[in-house]
N, CA, C and O atoms as a GROMACS GRO file, in nm:
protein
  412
    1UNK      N    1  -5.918  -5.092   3.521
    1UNK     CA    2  -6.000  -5.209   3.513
    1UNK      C    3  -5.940  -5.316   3.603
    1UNK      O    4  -5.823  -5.351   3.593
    2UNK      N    5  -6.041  -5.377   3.708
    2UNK     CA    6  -5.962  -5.490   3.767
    2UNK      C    7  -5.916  -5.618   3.644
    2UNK      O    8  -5.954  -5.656   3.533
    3UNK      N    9  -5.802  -5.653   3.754
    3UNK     CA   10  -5.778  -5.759   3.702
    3UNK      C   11  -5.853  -5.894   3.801
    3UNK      O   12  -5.886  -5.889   3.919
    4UNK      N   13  -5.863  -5.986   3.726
    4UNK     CA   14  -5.885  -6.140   3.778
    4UNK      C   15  -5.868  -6.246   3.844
    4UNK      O   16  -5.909  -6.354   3.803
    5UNK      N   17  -5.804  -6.231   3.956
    5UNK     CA   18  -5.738  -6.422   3.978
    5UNK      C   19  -5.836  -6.566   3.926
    5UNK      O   20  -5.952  -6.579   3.887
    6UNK      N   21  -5.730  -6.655   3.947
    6UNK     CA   22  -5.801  -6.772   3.866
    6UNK      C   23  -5.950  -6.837   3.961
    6UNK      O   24  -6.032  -6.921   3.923
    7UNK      N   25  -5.943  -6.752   4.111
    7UNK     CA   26  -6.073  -6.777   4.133
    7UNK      C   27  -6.150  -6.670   4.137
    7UNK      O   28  -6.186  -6.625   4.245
    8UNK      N   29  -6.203  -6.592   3.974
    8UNK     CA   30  -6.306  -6.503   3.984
    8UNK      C   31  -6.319  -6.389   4.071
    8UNK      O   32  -6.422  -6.321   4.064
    9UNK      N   33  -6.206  -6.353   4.172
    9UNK     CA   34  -6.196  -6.226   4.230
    9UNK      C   35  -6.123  -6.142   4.177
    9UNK      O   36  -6.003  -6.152   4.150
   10UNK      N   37  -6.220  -6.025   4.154
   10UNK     CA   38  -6.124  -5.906   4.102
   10UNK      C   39  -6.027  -5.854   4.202
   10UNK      O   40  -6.060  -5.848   4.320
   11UNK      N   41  -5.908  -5.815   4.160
   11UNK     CA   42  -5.812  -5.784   4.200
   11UNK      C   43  -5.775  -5.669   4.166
   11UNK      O   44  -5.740  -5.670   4.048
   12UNK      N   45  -5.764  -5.551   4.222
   12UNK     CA   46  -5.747  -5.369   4.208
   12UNK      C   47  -5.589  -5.402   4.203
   12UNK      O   48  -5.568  -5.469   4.305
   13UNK      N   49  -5.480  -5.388   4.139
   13UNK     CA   50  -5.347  -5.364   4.172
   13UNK      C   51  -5.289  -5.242   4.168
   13UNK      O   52  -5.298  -5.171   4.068
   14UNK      N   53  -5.219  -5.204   4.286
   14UNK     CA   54  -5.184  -5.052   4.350
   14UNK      C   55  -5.053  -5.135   4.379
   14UNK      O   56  -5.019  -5.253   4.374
   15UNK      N   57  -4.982  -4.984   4.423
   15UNK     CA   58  -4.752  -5.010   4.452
   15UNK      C   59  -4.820  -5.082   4.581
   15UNK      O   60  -4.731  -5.154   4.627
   16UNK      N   61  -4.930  -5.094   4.656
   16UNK     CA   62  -4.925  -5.119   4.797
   16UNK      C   63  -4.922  -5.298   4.767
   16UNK      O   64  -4.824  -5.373   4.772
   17UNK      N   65  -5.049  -5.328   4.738
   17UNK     CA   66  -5.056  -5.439   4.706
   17UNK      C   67  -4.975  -5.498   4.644
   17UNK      O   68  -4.959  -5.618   4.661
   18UNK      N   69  -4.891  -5.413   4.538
   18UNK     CA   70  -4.756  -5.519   4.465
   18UNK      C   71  -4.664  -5.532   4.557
   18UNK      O   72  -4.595  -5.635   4.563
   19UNK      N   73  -4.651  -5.448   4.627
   19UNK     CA   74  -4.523  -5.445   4.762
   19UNK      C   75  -4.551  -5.580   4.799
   19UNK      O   76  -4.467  -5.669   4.780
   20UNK      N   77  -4.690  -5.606   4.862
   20UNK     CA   78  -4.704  -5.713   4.951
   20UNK      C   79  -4.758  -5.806   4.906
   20UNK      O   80  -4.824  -5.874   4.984
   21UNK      N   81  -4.755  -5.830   4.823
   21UNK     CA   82  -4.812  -5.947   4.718
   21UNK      C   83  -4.643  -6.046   4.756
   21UNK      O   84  -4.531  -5.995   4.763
   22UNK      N   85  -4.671  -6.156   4.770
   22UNK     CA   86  -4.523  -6.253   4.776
   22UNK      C   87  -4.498  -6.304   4.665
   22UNK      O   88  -4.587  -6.363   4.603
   23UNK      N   89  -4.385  -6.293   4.622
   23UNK     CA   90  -4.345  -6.371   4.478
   23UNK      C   91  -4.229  -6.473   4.498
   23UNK      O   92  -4.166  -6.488   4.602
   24UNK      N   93  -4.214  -6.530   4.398
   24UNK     CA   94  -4.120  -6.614   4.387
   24UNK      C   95  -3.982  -6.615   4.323
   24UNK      O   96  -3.900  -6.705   4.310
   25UNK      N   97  -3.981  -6.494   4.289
   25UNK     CA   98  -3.874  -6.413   4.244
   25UNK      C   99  -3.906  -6.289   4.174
   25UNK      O  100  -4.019  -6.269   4.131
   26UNK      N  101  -3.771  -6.171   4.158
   26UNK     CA  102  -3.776  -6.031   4.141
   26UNK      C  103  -3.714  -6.064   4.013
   26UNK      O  104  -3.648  -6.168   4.009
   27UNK      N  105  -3.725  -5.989   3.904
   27UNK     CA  106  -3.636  -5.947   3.797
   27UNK      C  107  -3.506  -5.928   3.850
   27UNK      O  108  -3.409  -5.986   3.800
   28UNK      N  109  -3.491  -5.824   3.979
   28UNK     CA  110  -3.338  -5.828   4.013
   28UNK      C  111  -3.297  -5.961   4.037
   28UNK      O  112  -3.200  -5.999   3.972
   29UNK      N  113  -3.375  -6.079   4.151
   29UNK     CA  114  -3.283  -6.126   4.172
   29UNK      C  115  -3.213  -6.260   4.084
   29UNK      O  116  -3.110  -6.324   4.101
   30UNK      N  117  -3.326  -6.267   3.983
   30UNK     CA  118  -3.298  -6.350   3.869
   30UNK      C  119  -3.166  -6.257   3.760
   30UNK      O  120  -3.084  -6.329   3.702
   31UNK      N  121  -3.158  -6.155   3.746
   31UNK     CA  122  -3.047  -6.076   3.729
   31UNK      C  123  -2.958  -6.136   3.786
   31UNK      O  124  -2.901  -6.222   3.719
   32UNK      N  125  -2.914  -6.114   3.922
   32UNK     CA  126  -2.854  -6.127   3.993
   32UNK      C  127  -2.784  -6.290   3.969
   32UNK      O  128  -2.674  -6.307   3.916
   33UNK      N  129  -2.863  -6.392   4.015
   33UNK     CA  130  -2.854  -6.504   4.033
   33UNK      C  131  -2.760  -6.585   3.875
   33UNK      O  132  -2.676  -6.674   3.868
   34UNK      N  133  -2.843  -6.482   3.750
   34UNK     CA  134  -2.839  -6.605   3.624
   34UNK      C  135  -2.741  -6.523   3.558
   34UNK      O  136  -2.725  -6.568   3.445
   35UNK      N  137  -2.661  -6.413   3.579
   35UNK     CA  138  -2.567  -6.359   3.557
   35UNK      C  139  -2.448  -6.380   3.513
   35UNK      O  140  -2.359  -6.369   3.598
   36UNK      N  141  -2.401  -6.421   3.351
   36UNK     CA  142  -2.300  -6.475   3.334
   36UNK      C  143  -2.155  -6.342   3.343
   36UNK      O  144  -2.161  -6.224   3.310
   37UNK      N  145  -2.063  -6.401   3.388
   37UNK     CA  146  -2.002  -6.282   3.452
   37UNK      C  147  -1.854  -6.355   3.309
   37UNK      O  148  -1.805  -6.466   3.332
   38UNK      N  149  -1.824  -6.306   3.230
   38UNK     CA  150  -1.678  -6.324   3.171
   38UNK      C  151  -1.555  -6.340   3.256
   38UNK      O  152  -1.512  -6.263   3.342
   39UNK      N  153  -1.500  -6.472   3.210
   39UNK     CA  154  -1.397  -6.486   3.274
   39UNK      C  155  -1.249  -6.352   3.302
   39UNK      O  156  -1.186  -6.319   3.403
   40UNK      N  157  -1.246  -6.314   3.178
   40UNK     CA  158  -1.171  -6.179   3.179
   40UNK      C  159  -1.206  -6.050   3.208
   40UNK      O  160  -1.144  -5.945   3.224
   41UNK      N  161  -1.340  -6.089   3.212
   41UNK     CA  162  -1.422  -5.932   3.256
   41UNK      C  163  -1.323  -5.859   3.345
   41UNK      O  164  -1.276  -5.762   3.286
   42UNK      N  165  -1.289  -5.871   3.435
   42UNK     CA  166  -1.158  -5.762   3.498
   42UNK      C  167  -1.042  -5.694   3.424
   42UNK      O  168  -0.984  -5.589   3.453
   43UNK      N  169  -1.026  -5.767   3.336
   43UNK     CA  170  -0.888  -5.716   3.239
   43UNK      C  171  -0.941  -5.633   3.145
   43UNK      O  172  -1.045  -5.651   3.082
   44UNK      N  173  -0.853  -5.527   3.135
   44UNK     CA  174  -0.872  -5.444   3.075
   44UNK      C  175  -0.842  -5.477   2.891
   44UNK      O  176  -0.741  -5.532   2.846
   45UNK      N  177  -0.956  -5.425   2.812
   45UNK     CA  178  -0.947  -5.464   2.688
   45UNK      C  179  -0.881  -5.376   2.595
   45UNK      O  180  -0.910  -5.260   2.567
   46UNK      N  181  -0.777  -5.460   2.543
   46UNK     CA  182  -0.710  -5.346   2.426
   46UNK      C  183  -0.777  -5.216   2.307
   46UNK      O  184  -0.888  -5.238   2.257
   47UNK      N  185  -0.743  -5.159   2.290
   47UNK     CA  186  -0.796  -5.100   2.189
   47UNK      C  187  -0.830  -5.129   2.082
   47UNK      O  188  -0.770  -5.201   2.002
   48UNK      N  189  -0.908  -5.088   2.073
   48UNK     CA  190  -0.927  -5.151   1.841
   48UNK      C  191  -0.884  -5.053   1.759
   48UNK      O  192  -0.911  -4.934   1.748
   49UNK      N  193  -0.814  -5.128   1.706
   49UNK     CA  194  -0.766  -4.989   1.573
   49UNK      C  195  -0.857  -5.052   1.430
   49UNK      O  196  -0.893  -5.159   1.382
   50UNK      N  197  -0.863  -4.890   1.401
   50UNK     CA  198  -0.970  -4.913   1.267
   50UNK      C  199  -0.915  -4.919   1.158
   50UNK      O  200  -0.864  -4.823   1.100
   51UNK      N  201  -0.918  -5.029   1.120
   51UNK     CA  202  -0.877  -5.097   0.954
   51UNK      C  203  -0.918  -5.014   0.837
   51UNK      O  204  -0.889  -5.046   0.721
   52UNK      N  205  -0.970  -4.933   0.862
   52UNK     CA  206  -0.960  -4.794   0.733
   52UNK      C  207  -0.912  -4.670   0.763
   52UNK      O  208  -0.879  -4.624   0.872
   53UNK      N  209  -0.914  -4.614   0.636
   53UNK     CA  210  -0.891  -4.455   0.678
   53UNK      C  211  -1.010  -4.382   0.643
   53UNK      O  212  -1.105  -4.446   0.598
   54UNK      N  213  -1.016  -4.288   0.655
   54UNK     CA  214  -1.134  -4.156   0.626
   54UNK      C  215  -1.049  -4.112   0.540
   54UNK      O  216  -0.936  -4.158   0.527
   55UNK      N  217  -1.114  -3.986   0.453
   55UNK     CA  218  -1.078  -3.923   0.335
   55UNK      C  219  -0.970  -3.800   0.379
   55UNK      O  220  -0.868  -3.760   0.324
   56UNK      N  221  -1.077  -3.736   0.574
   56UNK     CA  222  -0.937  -3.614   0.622
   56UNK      C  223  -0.801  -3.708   0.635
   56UNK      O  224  -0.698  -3.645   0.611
   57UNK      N  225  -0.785  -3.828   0.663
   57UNK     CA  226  -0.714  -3.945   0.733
   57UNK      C  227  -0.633  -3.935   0.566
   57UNK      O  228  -0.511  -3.953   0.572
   58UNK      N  229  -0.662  -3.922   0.496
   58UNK     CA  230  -0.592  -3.999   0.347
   58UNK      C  231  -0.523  -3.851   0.322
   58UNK      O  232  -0.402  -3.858   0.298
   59UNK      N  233  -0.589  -3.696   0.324
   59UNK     CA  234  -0.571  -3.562   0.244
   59UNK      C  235  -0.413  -3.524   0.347
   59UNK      O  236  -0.305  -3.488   0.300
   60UNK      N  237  -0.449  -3.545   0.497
   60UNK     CA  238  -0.343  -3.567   0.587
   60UNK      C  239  -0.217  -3.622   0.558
   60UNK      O  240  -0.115  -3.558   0.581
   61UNK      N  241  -0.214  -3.742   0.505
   61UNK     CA  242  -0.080  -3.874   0.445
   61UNK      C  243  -0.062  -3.775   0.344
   61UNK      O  244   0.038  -3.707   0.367
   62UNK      N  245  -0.120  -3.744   0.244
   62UNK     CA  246  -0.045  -3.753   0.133
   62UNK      C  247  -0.056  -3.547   0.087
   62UNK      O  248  -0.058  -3.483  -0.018
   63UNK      N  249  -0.059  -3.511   0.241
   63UNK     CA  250  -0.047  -3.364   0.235
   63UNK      C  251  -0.092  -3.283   0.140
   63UNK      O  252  -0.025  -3.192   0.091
   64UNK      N  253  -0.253  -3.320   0.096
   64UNK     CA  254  -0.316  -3.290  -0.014
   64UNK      C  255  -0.443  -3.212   0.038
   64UNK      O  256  -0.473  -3.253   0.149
   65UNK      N  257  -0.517  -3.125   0.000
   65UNK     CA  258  -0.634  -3.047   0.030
   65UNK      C  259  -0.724  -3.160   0.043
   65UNK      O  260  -0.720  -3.266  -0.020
   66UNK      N  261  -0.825  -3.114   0.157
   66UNK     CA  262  -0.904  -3.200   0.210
   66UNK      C  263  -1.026  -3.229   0.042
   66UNK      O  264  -1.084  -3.336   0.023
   67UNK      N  265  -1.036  -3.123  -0.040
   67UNK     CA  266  -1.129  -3.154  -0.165
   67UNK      C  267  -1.060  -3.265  -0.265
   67UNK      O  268  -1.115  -3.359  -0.322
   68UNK      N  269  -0.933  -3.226  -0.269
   68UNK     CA  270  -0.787  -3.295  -0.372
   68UNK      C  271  -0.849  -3.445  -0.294
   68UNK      O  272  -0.930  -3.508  -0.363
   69UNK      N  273  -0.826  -3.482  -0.207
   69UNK     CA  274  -0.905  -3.652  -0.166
   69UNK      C  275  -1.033  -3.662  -0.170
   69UNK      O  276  -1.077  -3.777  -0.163
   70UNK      N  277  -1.104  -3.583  -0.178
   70UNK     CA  278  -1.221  -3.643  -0.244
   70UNK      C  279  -1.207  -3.649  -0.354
   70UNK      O  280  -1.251  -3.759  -0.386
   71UNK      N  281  -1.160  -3.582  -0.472
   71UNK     CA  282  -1.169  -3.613  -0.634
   71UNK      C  283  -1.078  -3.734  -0.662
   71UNK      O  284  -1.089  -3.804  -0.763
   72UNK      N  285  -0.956  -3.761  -0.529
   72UNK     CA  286  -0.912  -3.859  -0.582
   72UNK      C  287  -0.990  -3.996  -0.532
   72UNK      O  288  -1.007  -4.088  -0.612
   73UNK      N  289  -1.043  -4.007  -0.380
   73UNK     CA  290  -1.116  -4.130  -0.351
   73UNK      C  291  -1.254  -4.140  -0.458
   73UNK      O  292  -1.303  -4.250  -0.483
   74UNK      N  293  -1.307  -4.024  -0.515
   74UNK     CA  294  -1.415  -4.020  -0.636
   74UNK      C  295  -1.392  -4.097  -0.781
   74UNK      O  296  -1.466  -4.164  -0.853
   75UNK      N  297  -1.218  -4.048  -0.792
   75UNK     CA  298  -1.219  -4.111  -0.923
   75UNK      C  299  -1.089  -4.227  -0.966
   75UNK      O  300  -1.046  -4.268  -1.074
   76UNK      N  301  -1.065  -4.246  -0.863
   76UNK     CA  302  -0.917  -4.352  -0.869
   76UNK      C  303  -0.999  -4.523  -0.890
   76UNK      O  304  -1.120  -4.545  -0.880
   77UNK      N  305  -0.934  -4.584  -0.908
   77UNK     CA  306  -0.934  -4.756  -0.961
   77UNK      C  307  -0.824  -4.824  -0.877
   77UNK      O  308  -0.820  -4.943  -0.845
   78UNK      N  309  -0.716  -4.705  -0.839
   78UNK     CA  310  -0.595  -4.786  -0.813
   78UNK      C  311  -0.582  -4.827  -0.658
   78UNK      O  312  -0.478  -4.881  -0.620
   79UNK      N  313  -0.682  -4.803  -0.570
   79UNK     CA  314  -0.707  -4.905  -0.446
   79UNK      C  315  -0.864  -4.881  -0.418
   79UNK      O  316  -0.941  -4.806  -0.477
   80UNK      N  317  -0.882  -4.954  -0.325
   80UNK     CA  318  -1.036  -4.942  -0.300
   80UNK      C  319  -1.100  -4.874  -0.236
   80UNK      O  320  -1.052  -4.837  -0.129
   81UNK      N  321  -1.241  -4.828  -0.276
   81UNK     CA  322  -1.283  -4.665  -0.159
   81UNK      C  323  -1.424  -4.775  -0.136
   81UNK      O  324  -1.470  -4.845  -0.226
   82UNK      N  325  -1.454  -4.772  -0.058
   82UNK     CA  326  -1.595  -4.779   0.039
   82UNK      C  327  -1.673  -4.688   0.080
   82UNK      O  328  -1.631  -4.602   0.158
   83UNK      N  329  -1.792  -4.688   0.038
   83UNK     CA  330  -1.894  -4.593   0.097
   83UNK      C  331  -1.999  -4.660   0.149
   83UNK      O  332  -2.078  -4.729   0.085
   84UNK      N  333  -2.002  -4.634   0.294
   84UNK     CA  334  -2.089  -4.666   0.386
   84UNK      C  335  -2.156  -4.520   0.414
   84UNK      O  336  -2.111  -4.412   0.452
   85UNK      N  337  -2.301  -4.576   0.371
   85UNK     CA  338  -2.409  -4.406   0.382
   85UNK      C  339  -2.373  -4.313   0.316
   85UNK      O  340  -2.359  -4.330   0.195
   86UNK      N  341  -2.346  -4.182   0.375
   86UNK     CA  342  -2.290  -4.095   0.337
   86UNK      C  343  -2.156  -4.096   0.343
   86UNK      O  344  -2.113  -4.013   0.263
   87UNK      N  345  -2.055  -4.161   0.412
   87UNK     CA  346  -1.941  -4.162   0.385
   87UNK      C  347  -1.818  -4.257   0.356
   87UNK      O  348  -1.856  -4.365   0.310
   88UNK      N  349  -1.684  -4.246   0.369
   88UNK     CA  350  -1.631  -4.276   0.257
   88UNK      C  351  -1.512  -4.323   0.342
   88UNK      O  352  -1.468  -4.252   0.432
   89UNK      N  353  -1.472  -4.414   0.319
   89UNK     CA  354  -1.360  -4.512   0.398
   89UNK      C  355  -1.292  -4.589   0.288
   89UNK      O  356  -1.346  -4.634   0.187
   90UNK      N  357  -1.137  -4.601   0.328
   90UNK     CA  358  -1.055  -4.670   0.194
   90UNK      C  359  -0.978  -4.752   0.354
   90UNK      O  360  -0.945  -4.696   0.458
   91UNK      N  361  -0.970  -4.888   0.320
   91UNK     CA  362  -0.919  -4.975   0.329
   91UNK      C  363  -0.748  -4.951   0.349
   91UNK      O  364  -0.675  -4.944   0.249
   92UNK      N  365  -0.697  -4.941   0.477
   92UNK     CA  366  -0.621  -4.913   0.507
   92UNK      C  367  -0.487  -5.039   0.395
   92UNK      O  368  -0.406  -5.006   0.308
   93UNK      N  369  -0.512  -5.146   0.438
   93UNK     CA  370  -0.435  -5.284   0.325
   93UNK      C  371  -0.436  -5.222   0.157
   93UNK      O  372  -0.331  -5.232   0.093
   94UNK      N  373  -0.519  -5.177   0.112
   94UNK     CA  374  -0.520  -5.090  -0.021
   94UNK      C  375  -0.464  -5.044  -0.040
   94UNK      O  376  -0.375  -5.079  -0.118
   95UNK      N  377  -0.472  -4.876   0.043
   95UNK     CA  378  -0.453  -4.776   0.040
   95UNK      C  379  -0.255  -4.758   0.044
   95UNK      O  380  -0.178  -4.703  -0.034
   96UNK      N  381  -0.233  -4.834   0.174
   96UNK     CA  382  -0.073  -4.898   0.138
   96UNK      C  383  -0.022  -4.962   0.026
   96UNK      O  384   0.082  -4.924  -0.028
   97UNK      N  385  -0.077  -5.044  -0.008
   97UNK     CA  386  -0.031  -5.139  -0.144
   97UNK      C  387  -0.017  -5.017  -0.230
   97UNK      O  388   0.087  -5.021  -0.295
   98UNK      N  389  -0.095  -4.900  -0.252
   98UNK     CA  390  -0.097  -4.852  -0.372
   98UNK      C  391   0.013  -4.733  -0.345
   98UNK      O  392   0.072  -4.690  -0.444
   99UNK      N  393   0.044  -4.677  -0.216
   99UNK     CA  394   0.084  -4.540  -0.183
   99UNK      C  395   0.213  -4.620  -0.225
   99UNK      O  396   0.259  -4.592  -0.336
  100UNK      N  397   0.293  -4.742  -0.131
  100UNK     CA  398   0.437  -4.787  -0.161
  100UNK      C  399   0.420  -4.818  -0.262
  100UNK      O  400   0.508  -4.774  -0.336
  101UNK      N  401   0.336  -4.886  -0.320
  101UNK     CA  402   0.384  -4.935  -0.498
  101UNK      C  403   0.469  -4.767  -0.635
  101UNK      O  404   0.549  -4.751  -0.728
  102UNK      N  405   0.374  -4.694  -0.548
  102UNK     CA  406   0.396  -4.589  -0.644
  102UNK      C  407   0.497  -4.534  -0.592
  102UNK      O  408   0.543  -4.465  -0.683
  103UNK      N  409   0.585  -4.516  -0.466
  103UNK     CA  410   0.674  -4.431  -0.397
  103UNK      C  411   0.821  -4.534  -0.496
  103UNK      O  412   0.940  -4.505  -0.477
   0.00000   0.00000   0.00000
């Protein structure tokens, strides 16, 4: 279906005509131009270490069958277990408090 200009001529738009149609700017070069660039962006960013453990992460420490940590992240009180979705993350700050308290 044509399109319209604001004086009542239909306008067919094809790659030819967009080629040569003049604009006043490209998506690139407004990209380009409005581009906030981070001052550190060159430096390389440290790693993140993850503030929990997983349940293989817990059966591992405390050299226990990978099922033996689930019955215990299932039924313990004595630090905190998190379940996000289907799975199961204990709070690394917990999980210490409770392992040295008891050692």
């Amino acid at each position: 279906m044509p399109m319209k200009k604001n004086n009542n001529t239909p306008t067919n738009f094809t790659s030819e005509t967009l080629q040569n149609t003049p604009e006043t700017g490209t998506m690139e070069s407004v990209t380009q131009n409005n581009a906030v660039k981070s001052p550190n962006s060159d430096l390389k960013q440290p790693e993140r270490k993850a503030c929990v453990y997983t349940v293989e992460e817990v059966a591992q420490m405390l050299a226990i069958s990978l099922r033996s940590a689930y019955n215990l992240c299932n039924s313990t009180t004595e630090f905190r277990v998190l379940r996000v979705g289907g799975s199961i993350r204990v709070p690394k700050h917990s999980f210490h408090a409770w392992l040295f308290r008891a050692a």
